[in-house]
PDBQT receptor file of N, H, CA, C and O in Angstrom, charges set to zero:
ATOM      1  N   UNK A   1      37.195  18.268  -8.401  1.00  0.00    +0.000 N 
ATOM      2  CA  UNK A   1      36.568  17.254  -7.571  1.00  0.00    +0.000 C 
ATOM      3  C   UNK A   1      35.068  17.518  -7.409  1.00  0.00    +0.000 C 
ATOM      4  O   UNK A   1      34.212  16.681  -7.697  1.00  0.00    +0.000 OA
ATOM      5  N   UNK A   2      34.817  18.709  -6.940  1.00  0.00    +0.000 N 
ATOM      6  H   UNK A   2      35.512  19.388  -6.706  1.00  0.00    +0.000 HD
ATOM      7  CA  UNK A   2      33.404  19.126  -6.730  1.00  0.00    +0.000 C 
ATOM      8  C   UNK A   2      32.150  18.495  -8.074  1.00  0.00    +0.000 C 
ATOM      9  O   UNK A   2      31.097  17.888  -7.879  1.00  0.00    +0.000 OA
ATOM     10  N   UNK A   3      32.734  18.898  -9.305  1.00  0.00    +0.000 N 
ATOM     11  H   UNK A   3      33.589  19.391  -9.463  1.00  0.00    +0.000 HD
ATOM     12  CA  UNK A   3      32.178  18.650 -10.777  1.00  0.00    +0.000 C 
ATOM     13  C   UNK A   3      32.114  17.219 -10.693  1.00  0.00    +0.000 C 
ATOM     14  O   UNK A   3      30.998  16.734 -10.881  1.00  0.00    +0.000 OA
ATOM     15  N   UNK A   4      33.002  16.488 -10.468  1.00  0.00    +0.000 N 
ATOM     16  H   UNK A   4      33.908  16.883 -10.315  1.00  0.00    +0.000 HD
ATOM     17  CA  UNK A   4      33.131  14.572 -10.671  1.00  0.00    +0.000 C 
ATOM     18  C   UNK A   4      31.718  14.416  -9.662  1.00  0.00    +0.000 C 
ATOM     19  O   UNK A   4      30.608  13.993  -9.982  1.00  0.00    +0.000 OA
ATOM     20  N   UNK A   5      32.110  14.825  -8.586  1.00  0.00    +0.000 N 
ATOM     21  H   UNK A   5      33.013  15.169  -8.326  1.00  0.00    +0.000 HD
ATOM     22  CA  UNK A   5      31.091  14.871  -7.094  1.00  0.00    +0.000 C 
ATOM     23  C   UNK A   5      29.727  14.635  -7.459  1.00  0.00    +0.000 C 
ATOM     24  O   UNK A   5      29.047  13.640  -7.207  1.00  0.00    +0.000 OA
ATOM     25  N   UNK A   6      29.254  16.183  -8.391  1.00  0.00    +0.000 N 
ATOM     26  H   UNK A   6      29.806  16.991  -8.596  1.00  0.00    +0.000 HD
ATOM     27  CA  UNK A   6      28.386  16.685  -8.439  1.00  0.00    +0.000 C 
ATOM     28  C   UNK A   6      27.189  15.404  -9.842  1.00  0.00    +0.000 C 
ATOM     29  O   UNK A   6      26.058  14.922  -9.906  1.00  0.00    +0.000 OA
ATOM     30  N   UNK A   7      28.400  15.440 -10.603  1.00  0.00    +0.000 N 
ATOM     31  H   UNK A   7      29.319  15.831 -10.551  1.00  0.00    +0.000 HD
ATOM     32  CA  UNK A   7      27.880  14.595 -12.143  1.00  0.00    +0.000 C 
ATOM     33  C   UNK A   7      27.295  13.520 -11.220  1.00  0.00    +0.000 C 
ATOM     34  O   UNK A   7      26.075  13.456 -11.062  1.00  0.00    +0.000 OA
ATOM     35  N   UNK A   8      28.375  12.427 -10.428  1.00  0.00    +0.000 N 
ATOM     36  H   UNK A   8      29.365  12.478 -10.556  1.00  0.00    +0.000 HD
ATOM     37  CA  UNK A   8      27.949  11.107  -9.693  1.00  0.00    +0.000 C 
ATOM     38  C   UNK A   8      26.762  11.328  -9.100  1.00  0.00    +0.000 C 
ATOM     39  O   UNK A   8      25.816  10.792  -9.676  1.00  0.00    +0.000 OA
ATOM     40  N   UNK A   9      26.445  12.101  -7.890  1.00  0.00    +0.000 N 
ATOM     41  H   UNK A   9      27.214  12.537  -7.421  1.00  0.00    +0.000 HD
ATOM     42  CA  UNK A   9      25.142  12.200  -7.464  1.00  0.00    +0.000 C 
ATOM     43  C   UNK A   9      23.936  12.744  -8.319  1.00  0.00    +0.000 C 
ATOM     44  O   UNK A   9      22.854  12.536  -7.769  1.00  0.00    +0.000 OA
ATOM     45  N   UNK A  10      23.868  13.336  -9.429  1.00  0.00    +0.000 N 
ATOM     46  H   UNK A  10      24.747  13.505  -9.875  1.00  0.00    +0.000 HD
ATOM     47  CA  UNK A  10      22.991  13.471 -10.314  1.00  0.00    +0.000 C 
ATOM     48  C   UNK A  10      22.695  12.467 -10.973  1.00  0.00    +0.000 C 
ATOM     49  O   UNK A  10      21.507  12.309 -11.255  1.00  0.00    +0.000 OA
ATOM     50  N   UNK A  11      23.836  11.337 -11.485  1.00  0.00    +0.000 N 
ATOM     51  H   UNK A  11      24.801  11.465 -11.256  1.00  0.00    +0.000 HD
ATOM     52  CA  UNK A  11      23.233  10.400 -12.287  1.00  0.00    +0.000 C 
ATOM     53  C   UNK A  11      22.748   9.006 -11.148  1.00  0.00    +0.000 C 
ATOM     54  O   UNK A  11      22.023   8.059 -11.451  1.00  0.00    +0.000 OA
ATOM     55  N   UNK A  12      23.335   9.236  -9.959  1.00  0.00    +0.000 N 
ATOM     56  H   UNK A  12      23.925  10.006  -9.712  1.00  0.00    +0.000 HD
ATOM     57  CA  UNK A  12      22.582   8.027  -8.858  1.00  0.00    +0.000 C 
ATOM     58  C   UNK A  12      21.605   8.608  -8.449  1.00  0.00    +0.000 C 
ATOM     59  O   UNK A  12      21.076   7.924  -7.573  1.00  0.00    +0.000 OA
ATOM     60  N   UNK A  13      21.104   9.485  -8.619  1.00  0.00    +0.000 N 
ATOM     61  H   UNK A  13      21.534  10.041  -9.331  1.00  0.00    +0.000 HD
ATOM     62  CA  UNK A  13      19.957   9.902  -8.058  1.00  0.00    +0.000 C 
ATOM     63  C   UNK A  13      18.701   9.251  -9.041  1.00  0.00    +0.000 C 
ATOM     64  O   UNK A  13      17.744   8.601  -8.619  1.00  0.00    +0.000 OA
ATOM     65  N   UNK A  14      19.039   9.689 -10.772  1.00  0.00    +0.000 N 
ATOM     66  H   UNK A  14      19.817  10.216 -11.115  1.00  0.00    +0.000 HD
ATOM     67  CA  UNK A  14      18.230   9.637 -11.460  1.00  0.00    +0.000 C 
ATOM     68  C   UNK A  14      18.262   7.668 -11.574  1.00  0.00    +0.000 C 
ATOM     69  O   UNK A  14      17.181   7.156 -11.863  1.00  0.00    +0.000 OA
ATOM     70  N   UNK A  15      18.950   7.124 -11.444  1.00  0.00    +0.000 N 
ATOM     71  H   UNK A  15      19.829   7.540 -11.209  1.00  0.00    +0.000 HD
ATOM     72  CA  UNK A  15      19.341   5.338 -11.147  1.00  0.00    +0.000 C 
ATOM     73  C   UNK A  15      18.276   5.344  -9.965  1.00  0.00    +0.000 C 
ATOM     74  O   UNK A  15      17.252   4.680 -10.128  1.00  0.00    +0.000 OA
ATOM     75  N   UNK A  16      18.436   5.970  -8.925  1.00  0.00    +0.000 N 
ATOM     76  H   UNK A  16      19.267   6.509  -8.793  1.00  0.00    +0.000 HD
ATOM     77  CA  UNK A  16      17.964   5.618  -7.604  1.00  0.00    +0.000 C 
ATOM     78  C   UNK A  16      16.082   5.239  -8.036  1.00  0.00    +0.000 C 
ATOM     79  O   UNK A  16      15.322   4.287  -7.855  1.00  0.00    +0.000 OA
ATOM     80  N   UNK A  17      15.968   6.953  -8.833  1.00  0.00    +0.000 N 
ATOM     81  H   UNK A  17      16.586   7.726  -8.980  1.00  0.00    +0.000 HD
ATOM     82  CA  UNK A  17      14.437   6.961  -9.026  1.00  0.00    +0.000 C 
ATOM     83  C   UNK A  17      14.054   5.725 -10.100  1.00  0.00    +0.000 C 
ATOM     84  O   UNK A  17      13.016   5.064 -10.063  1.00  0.00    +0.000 OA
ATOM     85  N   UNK A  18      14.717   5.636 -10.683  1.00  0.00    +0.000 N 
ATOM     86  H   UNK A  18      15.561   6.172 -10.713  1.00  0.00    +0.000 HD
ATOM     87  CA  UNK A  18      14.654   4.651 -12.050  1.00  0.00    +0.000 C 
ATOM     88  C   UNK A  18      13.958   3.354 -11.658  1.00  0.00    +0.000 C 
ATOM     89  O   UNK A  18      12.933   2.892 -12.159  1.00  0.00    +0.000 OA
ATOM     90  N   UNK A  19      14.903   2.709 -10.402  1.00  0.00    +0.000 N 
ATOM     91  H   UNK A  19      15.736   3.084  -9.996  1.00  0.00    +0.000 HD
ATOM     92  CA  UNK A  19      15.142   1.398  -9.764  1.00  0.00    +0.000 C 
ATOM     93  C   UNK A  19      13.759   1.465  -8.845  1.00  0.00    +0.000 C 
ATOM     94  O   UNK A  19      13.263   0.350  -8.681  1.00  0.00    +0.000 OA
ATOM     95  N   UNK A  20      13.077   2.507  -8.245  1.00  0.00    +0.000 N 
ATOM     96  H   UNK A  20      13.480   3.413  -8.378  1.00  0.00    +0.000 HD
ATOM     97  CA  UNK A  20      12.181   2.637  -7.262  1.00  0.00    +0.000 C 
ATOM     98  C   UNK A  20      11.083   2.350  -8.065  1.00  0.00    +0.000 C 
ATOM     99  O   UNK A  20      10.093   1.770  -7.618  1.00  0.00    +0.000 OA
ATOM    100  N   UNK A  21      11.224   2.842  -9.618  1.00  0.00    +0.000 N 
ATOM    101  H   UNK A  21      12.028   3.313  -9.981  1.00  0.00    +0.000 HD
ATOM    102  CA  UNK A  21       9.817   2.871 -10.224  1.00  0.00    +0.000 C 
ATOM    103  C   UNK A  21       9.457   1.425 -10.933  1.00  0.00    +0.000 C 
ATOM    104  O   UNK A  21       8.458   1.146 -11.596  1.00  0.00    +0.000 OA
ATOM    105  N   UNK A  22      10.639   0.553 -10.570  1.00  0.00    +0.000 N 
ATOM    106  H   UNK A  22      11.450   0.779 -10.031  1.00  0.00    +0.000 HD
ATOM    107  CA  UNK A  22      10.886  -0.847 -11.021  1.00  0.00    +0.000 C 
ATOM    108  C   UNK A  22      10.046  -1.510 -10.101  1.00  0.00    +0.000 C 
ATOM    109  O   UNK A  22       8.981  -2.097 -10.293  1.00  0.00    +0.000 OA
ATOM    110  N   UNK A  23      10.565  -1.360  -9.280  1.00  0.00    +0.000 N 
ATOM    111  H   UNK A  23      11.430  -0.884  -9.124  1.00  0.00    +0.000 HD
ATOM    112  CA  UNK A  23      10.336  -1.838  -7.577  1.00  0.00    +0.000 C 
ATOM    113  C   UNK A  23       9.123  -1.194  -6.717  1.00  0.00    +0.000 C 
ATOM    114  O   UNK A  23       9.346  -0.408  -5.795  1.00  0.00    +0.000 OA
ATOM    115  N   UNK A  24       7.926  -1.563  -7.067  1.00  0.00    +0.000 N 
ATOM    116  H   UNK A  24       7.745  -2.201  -7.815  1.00  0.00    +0.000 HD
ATOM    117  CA  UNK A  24       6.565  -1.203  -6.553  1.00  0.00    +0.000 C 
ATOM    118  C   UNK A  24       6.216  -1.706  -4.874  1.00  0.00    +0.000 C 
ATOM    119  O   UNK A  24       6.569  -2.751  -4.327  1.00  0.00    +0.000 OA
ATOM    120  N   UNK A  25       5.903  -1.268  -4.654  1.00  0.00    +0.000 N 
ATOM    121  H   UNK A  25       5.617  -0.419  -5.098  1.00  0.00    +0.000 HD
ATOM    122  CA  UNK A  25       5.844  -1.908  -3.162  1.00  0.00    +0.000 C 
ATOM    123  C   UNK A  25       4.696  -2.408  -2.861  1.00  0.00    +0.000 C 
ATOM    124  O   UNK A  25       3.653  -1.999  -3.371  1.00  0.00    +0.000 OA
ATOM    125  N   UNK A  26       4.757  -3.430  -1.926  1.00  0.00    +0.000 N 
ATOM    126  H   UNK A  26       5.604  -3.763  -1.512  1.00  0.00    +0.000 HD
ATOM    127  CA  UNK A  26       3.960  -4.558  -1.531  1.00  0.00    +0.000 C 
ATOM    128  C   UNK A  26       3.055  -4.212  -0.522  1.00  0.00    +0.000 C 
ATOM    129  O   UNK A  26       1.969  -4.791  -0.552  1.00  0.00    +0.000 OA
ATOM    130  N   UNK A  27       3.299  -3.245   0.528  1.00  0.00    +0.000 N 
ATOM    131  H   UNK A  27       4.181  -2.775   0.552  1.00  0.00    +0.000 HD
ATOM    132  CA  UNK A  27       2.974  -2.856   0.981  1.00  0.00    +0.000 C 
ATOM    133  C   UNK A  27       0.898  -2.147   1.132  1.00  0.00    +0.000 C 
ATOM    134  O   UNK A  27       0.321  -1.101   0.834  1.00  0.00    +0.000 OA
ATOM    135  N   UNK A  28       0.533  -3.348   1.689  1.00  0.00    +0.000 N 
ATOM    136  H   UNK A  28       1.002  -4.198   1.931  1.00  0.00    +0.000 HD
ATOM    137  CA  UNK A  28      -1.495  -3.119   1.250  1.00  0.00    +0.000 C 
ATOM    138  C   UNK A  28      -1.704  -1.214   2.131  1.00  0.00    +0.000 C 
ATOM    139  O   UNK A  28      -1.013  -0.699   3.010  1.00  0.00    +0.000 OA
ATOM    140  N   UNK A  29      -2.780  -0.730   1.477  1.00  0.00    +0.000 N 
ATOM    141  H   UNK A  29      -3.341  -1.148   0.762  1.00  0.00    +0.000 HD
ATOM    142  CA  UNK A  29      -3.379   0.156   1.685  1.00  0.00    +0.000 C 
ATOM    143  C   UNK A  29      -3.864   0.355   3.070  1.00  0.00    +0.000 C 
ATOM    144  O   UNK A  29      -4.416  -0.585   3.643  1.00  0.00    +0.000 OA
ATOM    145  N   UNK A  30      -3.693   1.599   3.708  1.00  0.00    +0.000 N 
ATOM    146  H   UNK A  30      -3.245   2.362   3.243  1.00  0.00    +0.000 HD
ATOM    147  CA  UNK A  30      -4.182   1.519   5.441  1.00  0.00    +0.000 C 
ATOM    148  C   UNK A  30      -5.441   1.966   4.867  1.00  0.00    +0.000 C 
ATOM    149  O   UNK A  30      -5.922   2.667   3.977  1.00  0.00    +0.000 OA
ATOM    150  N   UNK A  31      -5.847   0.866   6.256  1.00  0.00    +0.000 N 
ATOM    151  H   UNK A  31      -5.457   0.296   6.979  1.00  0.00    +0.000 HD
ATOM    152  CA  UNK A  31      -7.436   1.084   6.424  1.00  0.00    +0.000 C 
ATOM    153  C   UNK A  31      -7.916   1.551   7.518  1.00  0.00    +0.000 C 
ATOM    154  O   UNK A  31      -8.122   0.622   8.300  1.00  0.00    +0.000 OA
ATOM    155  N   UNK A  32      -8.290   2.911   8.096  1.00  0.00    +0.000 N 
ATOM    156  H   UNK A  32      -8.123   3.665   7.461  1.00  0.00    +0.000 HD
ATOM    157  CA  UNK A  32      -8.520   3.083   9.373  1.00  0.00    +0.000 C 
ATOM    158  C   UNK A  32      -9.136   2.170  10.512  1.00  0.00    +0.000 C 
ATOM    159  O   UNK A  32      -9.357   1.094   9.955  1.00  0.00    +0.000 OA
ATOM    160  N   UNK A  33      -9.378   2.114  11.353  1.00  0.00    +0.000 N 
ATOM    161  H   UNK A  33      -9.199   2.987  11.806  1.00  0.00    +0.000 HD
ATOM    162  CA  UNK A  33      -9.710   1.989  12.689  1.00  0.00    +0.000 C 
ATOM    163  C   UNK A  33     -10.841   1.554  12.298  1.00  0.00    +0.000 C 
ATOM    164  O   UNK A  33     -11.227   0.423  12.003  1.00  0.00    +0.000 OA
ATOM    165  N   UNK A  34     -11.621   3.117  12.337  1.00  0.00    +0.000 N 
ATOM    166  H   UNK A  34     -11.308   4.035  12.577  1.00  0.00    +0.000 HD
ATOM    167  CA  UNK A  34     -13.290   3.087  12.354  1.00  0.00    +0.000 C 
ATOM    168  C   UNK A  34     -13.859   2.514  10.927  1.00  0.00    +0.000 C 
ATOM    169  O   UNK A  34     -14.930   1.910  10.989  1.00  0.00    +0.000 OA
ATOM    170  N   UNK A  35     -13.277   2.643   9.743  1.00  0.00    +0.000 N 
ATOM    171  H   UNK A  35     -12.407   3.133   9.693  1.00  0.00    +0.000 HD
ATOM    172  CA  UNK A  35     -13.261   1.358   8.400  1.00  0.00    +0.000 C 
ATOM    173  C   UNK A  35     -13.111   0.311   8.933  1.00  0.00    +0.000 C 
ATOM    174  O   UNK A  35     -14.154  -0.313   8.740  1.00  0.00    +0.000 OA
ATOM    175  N   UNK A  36     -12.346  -0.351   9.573  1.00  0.00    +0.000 N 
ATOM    176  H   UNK A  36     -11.498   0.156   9.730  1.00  0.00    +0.000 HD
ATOM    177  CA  UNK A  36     -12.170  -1.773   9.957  1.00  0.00    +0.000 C 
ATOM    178  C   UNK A  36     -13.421  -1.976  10.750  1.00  0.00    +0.000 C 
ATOM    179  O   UNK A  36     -14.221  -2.853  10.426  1.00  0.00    +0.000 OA
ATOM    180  N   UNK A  37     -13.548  -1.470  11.416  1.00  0.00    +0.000 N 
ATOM    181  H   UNK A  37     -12.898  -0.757  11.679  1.00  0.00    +0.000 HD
ATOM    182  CA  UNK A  37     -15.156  -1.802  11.897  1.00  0.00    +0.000 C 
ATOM    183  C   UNK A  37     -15.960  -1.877  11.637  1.00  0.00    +0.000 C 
ATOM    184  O   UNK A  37     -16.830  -2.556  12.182  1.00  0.00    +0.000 OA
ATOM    185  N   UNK A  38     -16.085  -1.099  10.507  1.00  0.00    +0.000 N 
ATOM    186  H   UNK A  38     -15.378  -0.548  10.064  1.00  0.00    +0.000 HD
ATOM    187  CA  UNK A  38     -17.241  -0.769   9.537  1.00  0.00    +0.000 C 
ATOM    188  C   UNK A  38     -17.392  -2.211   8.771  1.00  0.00    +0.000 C 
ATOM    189  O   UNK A  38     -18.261  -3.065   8.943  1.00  0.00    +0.000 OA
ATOM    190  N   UNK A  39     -16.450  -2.215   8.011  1.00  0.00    +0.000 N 
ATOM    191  H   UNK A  39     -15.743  -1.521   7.871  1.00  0.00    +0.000 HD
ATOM    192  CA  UNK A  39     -16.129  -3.523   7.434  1.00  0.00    +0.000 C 
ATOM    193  C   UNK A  39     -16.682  -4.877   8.546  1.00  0.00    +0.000 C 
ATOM    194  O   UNK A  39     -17.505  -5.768   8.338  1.00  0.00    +0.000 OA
ATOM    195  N   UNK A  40     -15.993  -4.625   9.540  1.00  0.00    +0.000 N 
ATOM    196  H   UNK A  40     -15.325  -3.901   9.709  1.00  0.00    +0.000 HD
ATOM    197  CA  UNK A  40     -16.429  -6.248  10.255  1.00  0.00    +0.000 C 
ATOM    198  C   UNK A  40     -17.885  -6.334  10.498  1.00  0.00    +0.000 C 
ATOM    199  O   UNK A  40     -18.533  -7.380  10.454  1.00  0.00    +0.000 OA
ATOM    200  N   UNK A  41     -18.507  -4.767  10.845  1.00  0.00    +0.000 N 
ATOM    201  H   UNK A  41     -17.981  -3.917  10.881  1.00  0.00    +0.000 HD
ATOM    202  CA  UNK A  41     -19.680  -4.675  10.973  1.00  0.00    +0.000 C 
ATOM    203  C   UNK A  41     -20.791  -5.134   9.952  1.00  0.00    +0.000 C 
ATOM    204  O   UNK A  41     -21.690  -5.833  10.421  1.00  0.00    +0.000 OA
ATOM    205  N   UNK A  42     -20.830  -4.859   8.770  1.00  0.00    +0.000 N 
ATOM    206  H   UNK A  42     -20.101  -4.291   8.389  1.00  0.00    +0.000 HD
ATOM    207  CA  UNK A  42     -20.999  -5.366   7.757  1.00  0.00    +0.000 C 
ATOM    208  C   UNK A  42     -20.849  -6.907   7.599  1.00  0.00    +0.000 C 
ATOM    209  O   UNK A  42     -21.739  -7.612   7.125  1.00  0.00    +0.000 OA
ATOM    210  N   UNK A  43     -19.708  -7.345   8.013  1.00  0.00    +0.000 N 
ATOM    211  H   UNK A  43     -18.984  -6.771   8.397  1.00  0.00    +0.000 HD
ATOM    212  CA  UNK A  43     -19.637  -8.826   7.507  1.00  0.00    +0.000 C 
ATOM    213  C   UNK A  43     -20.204  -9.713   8.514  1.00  0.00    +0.000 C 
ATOM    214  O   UNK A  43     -20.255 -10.858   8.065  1.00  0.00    +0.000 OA
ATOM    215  N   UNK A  44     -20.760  -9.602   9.995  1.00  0.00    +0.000 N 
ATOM    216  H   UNK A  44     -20.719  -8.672  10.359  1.00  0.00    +0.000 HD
ATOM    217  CA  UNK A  44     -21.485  -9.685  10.900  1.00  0.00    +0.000 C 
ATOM    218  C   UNK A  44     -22.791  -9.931  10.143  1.00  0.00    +0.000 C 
ATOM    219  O   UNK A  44     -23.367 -10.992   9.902  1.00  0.00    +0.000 OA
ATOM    220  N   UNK A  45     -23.125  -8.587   9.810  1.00  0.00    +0.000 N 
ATOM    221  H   UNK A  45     -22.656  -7.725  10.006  1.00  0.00    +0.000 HD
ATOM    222  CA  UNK A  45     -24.734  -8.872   9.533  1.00  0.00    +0.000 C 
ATOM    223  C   UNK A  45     -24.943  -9.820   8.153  1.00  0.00    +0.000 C 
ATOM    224  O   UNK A  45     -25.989 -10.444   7.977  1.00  0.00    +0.000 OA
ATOM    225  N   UNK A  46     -23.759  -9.854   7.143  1.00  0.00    +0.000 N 
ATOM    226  H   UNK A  46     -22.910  -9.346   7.286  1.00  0.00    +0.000 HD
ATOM    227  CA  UNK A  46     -24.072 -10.591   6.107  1.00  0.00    +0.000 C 
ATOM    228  C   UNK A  46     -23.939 -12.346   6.751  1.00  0.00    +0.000 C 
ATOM    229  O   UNK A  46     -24.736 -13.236   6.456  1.00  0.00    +0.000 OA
ATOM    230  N   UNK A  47     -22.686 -12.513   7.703  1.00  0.00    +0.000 N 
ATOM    231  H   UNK A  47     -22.039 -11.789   7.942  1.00  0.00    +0.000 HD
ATOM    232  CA  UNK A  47     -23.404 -14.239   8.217  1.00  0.00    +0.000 C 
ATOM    233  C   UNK A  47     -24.528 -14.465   8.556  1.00  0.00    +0.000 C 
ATOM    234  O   UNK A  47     -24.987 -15.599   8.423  1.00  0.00    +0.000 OA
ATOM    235  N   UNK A  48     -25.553 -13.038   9.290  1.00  0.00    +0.000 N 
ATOM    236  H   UNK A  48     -25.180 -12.116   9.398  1.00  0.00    +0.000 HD
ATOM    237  CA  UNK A  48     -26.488 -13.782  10.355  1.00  0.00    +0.000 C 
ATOM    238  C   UNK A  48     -27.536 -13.863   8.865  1.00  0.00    +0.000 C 
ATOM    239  O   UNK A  48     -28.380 -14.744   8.705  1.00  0.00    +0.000 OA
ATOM    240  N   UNK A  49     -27.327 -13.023   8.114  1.00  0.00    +0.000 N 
ATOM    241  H   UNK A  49     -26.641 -12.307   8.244  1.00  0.00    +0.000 HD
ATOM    242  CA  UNK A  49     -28.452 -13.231   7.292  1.00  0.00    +0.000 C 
ATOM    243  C   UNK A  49     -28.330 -14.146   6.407  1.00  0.00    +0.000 C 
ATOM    244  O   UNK A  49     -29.313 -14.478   5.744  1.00  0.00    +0.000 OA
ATOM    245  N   UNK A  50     -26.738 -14.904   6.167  1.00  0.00    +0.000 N 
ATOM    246  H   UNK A  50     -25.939 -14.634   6.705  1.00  0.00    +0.000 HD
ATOM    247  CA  UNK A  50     -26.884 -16.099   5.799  1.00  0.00    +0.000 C 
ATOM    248  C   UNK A  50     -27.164 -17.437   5.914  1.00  0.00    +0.000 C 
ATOM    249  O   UNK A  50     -27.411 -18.362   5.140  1.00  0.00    +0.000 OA
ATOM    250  N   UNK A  51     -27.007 -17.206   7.666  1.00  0.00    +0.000 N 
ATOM    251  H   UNK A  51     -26.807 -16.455   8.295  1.00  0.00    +0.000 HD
ATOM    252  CA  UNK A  51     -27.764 -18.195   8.837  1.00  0.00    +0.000 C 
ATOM    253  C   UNK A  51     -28.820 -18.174   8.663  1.00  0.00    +0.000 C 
ATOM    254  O   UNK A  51     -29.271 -19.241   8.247  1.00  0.00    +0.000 OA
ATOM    255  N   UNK A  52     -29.924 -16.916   8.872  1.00  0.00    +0.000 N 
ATOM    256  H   UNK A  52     -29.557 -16.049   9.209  1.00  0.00    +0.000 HD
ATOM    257  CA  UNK A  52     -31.181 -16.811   8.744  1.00  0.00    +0.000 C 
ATOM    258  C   UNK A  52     -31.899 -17.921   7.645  1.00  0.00    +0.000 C 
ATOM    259  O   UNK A  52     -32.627 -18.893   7.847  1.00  0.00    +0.000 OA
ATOM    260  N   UNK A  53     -31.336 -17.301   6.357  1.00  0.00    +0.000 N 
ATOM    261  H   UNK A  53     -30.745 -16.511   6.193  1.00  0.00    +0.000 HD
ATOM    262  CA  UNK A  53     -31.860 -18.136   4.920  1.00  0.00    +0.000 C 
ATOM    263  C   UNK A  53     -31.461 -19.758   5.162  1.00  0.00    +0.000 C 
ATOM    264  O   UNK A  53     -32.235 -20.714   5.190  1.00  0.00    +0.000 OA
ATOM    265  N   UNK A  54     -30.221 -19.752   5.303  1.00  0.00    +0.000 N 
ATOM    266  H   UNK A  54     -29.592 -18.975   5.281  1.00  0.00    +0.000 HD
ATOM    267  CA  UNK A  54     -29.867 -21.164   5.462  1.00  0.00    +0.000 C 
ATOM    268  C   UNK A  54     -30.490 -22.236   6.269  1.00  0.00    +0.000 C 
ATOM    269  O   UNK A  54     -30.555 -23.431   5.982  1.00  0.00    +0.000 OA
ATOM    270  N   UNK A  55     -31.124 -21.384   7.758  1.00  0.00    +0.000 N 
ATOM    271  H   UNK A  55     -31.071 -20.413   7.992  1.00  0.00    +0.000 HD
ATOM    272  CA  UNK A  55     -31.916 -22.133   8.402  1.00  0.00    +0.000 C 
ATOM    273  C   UNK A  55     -33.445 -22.403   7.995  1.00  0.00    +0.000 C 
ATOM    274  O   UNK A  55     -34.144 -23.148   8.681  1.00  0.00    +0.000 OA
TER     275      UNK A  55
């Protein structure tokens, strides 16, 4: 029993990884806190200076 046991979870394991590397995840990249700010900070000054020109 142990041997049947043992074969099954070796070959679902190597299925398991198989199927994961199929299956990429969707999941977007974290962006910290103080990046997100950074970022908005940035996109702040690029409207006003598109206001600026525009006006």
């Amino acid at each position: 029993m142990n041997r049947k046991k043992k074969i099954k979870s070796t070959l679902l394991a190597k299925q398991k990884k198989a199927n994961a590397k199929l299956h990429k995840r969707n999941k977007p990249k974290y962006i910290s806190k103080a990046e997100r700010e950074k970022i908005a900070q940035q996109q702040d000054a690029e409207r006003q200076n598109s206001d600026e020109q525009g006006a």
